[in-house]
C-alpha positions as CSV (number, residue, x, y, z in Angstrom):
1,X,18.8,26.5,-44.3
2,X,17.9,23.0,-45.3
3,X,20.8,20.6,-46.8
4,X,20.0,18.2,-49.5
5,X,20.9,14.9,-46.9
6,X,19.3,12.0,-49.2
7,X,19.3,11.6,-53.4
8,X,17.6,8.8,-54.2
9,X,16.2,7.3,-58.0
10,X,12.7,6.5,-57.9
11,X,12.3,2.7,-58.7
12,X,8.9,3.4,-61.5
13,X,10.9,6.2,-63.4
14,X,14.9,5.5,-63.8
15,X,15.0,9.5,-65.0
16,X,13.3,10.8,-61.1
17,X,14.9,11.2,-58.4
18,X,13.5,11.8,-54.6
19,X,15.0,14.4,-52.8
20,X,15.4,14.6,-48.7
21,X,15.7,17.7,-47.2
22,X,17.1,17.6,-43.6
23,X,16.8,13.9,-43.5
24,X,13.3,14.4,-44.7
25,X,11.5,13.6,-48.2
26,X,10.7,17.2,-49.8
27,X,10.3,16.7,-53.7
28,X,11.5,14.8,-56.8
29,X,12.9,15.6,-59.4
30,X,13.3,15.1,-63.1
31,X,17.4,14.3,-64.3
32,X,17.6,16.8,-66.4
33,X,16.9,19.3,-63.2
34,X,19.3,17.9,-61.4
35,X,21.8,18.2,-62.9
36,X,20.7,21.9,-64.1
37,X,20.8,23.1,-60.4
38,X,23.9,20.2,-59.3
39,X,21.7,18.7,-56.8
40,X,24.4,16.8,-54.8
41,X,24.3,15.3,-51.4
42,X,25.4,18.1,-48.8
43,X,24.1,21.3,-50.6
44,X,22.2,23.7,-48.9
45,X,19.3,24.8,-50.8
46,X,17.9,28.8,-50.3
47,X,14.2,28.8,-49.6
48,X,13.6,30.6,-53.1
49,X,15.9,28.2,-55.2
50,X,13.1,25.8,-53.9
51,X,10.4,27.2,-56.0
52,X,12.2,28.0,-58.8
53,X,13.2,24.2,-59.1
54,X,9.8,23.1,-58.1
55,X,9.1,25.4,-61.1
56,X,11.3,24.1,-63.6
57,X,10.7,20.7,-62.9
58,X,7.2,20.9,-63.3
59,X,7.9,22.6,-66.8
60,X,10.3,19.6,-67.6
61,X,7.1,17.4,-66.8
62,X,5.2,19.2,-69.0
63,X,7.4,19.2,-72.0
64,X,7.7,15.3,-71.7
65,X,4.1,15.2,-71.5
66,X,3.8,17.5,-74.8
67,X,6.6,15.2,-76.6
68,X,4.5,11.8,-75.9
69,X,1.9,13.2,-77.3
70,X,3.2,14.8,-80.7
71,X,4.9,11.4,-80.8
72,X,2.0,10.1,-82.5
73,X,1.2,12.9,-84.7
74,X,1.4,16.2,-85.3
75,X,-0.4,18.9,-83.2
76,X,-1.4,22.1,-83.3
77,X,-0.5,24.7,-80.1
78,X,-3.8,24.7,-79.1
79,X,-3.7,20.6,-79.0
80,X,-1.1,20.5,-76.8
81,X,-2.1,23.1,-74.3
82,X,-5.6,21.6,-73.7
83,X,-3.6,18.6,-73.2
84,X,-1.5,19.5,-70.7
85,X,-4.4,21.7,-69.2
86,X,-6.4,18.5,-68.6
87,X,-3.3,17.2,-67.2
88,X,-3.9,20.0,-64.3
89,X,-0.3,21.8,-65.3
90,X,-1.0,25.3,-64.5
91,X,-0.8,28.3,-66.9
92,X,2.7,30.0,-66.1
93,X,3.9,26.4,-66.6
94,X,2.1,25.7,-69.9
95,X,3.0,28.8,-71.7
96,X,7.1,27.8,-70.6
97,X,6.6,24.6,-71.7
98,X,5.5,25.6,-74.9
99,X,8.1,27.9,-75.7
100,X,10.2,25.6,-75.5
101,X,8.6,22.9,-77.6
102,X,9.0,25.8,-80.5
103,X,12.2,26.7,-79.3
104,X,13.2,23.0,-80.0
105,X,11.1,22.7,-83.3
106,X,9.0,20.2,-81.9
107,X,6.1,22.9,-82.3
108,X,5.4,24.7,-85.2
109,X,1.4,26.0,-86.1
110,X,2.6,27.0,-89.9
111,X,3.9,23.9,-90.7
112,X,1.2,21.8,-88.9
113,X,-1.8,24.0,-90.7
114,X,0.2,23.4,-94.2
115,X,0.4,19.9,-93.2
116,X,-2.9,19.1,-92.5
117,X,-4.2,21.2,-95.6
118,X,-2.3,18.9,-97.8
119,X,-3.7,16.2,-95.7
120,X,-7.5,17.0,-95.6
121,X,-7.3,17.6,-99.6
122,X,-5.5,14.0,-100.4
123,X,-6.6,11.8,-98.0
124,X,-10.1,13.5,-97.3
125,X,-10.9,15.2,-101.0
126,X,-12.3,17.9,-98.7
127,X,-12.7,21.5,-100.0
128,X,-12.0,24.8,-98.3
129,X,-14.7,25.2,-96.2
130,X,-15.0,21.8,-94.6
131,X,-11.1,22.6,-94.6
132,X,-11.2,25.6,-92.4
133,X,-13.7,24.3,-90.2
134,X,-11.2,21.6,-89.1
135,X,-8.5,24.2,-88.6
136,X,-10.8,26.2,-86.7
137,X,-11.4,23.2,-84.4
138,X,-7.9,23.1,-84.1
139,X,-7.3,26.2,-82.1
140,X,-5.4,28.3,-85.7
141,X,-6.1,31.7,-85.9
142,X,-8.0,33.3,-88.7
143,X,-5.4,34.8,-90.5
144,X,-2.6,31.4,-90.9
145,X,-5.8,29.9,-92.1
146,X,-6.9,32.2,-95.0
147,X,-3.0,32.8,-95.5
148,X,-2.7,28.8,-95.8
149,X,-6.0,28.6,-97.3
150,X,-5.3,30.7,-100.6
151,X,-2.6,27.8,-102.0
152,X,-5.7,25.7,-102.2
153,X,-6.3,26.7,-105.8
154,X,-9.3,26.9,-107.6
155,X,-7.9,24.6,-110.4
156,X,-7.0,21.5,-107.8
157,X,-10.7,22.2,-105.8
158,X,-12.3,21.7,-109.1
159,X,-10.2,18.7,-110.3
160,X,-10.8,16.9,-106.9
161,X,-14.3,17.7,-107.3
162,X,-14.5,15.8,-110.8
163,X,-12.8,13.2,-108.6
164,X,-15.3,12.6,-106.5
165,X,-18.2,13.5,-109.0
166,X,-17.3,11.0,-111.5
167,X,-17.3,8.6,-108.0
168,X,-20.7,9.3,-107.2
169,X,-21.8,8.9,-110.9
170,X,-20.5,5.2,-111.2
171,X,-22.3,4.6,-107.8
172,X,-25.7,5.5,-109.0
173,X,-25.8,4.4,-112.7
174,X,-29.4,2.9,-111.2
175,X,-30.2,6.8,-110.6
176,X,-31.9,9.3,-112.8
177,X,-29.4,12.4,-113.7
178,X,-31.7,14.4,-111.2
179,X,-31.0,11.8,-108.4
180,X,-26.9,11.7,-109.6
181,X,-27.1,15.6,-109.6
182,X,-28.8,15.9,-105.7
183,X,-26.3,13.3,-104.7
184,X,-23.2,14.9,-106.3
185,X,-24.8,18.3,-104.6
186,X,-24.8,16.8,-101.5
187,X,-21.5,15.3,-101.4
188,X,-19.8,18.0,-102.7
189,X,-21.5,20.6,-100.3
190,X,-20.4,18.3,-97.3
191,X,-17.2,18.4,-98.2
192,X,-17.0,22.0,-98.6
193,X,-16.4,22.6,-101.9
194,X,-18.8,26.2,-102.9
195,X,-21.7,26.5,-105.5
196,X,-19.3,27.3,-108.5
197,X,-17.3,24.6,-108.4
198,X,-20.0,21.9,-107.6
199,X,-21.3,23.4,-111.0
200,X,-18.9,23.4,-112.8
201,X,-17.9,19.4,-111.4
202,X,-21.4,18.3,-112.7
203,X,-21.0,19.9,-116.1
204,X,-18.4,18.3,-116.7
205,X,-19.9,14.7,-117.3
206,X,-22.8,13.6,-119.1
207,X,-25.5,12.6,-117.1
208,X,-28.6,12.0,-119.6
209,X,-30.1,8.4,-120.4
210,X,-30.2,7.0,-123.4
211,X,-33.9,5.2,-124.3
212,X,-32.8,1.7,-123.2
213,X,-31.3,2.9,-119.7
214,X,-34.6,4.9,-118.8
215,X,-36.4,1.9,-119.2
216,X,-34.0,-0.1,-116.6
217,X,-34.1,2.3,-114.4
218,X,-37.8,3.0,-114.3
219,X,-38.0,-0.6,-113.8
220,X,-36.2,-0.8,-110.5
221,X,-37.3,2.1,-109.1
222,X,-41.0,2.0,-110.1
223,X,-41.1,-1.5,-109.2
224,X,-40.6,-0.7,-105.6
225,X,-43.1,2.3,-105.6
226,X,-45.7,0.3,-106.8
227,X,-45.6,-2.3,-104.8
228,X,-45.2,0.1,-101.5
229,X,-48.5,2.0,-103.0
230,X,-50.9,-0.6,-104.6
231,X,-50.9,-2.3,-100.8
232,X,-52.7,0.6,-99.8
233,X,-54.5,2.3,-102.7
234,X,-55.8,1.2,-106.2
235,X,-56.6,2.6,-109.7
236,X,-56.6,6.7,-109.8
237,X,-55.2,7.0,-106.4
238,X,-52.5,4.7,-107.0
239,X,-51.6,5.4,-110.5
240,X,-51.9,9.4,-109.1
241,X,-49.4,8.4,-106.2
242,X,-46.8,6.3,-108.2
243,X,-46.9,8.8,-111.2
244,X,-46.4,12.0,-108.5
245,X,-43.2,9.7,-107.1
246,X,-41.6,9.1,-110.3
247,X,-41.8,12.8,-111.3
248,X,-40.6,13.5,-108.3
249,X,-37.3,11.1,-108.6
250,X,-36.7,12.9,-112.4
251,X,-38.1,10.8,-114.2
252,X,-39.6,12.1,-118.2
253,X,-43.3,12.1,-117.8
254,X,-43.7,9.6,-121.4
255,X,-41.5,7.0,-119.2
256,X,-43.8,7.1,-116.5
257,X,-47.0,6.9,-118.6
258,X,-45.6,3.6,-120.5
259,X,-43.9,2.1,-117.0
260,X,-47.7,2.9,-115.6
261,X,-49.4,1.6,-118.5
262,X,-47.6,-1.4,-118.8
263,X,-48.1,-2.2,-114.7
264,X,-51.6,-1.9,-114.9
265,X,-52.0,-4.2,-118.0
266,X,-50.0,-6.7,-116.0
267,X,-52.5,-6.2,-113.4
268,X,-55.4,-7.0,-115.6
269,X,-53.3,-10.5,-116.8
270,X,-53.3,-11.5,-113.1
């Protein structure tokens, strides 16, 4: 039966050690297994004791990997065992690994989908759908995510969503309400909030002009219509084209008859 002859610490990694087996260099090892099995000099190692330290060590391996990299944040089981998969750790090792990164607390899928719920909803202002998609990519299963999911009330979606809503509003005061309204829409959809609460976010604020701001608006807007039109096209056509544009944008069809009016008279003074 071989006989541990040589224990030796690898110079790279002060926690390996190289172990010589009949004078002869067999495997290394991580401390920990060493001093699990009392490796000493002179001990003869059985033929199956072999494997199962080849085993454990390569566990050990794999747990270290896992703990580097939840150092930097937290992880989700899935995370961890693509990780180590793209390390080339095989299965049987994997799953032991694992275990004991929840046996040790250093795993934990509840907490982690709780954590990054709060997460995506302070840092991210995202809603439940986008929210569940990123779970999903995560590797949780269906049911922690609804079960995590349903905290997320309906009161703090809609509050988060007036958040970001009164954002977009102060963004776009150049904007007709119809232009705010798309954007808000948009926004809000992206970020997974549903139909009922996007509603209820934009009804919340006013979003009509007043007389004086229609005419600013129509200004900057139209200005930029009319000159990217009256290049190409000239009296119907391009009052037809500029007029259609405006419409299009929200604009009230008396504001575009004055903004047109007054172009064309301006036209005429050149």
């Amino acid at each position: 039966m071989p006989v541990i002859t040589k224990i030796g610490r690898q110079k790279n990694n002060n926690e390996r050690y190289n172990l010589y087996l009949d004078e002869k260099y067999a495997f290394s090892v991580d401390e920990a297994v060493l001093i699990k099995y009392q490796l000493t000099k002179g001990r003869v190692i059985e033929d199956f004791t072999i494997d199962e330290i080849v085993f454990d060590d390569e566990v050990r391996k794999a747990y270290n990997k896992a703990i580097n990299f939840l150092s930097y944040r937290m992880r989700s089981e899935h995370e961890v065992k693509q990780k180590l998969l793209q390390s080339e750790f095989g299965e049987a090792v994997i799953l032991e690994a694992v275990r004991k990164l929840y046996e040790h607390g250093f795993l934990n899928d509840e907490s982690f989908t709780k954590a990054l719920v709060a997460t995506q909803k302070k840092n991210s202002k995202k809603g439940p759908a986008a929210i569940k998609q990123e779970l999903k990519k995560k590797g949780i299963e269906k049911e922690l995510q609804e079960e995590v999911l349903k905290t997320y009330s309906e009161e703090e979606q809609l509050s988060i969503a007036r958040t970001l809503t009164e954002k977009i509003i102060n963004q776009n005061d150049s904007k007709t309400p119809r232009q705010i309204k798309q954007k808000v829409q948009d926004v809000l959809q992206r970020k997974g909030y549903n139909f009922t609460i996007i509603s209820q976010a934009i009804d919340s604020f006013e979003l009509e002009k007043n007389e004086e701001e229609w005419l600013e608006i129509i200004e900057g807007q139209g200005d930029k219509i009319w000159r990217k039109y009256a290049s190409k096209y000239s009296s119907y056509d391009l009052r037809r084209r500029v007029k259609q544009a405006l419409y299009q944008k929200g604009f009230p069809a008396e504001h575009i008859d004055l903004y047109i009016e007054k172009k064309e008279l301006e036209q005429q003074d050149e």
